[in-house]
C-alpha angles and dihedrals in degrees: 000000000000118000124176120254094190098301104347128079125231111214123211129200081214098190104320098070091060116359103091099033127039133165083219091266100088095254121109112268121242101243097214095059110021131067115243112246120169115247132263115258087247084051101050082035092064101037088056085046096054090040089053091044083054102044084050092058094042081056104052084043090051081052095050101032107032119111093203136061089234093053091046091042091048093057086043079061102039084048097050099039101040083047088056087042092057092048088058093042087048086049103053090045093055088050088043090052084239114157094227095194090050093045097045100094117231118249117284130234092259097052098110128070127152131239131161123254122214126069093359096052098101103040080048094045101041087047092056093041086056104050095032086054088049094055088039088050088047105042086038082053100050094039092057092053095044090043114100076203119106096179084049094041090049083052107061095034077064094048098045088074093061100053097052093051083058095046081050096058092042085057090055101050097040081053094061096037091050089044084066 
């Protein structure tokens, strides 16, 4: 996902850089020269942490930073739903006995493009919010179906809803920046 930093944006592989496949560290495996293996539940657990840390702060920026009410009311919404998503992930890690802090994987490198911030915020923001939903909804997906847990698997059948309401809502507003 990609959220503004005055006027850069952090980028966040939000589920899909690292979720499905991991080389059992927790970082995304090269697929040309490592064998795919599905992810532990801590691992899975502290990717979706960090994505919904990420998602908060891009939705307190939509809220500063939008020019529209849609864009501000779509961070109202990324800010209130990925807090009540963590809560769920936090949960099911302390059931699960998962040290949340240990399994949330640190910033990569890439984590950081520009874009300008101003008129072109929204258009920017929703377009992001958009892509970066569709590749969350697909990698949570396949995770689910590739996951032996059922609390995670429940889980993120609980948490796929969600993100596509908010890929919903990005559609609609890059539909009507993009209409301009």
């Amino acid at each position: 996902m990609t959220i503004v930093l005055g006027t850069r944006f952090l980028r966040c592989g939000l589920i899909a850089g690292g979720l499905l496949v991991a080389d059992g560290r927790g970082r995304a495996a090269d697929p040309t020269t490592a064998p795919a293996q599905t992810p532990t539940t801590a691992e899975v657990l502290g990717t979706l942490h960090e994505a919904d840390q990420k998602e908060i702060q891009a939705g307190r920026i939509a809220q500063k930073d939008g020019q529209s009410k849609a864009v501000k009311d779509y961070g109202k919404m990324l800010v209130k739903d990925h807090t009540a998503a963590d809560d769920q992930v936090a949960a099911l890690a302390q059931r699960q006995n998962v040290d949340l802090v240990a399994a949330t994987p640190a910033p990569g490198p890439n984590d950081m493009g520009t874009m300008a911030t101003g008129p072109d915020f929204d258009k920017k923001f929703a377009q992001e919010m958009l892509d970066d939903h569709r590749k969350a909804i697909a990698a949570l997906t396949a995770a689910r179906d590739h996951t032996a847990d059922p609390q995670l698997r429940k889980l993120l059948t609980d948490l796929l809803p969600t993100l596509e309401k908010h890929a919903a809502a990005a559609q609609k507003i890059v539909d009507a920046e993009f209409g301009k």
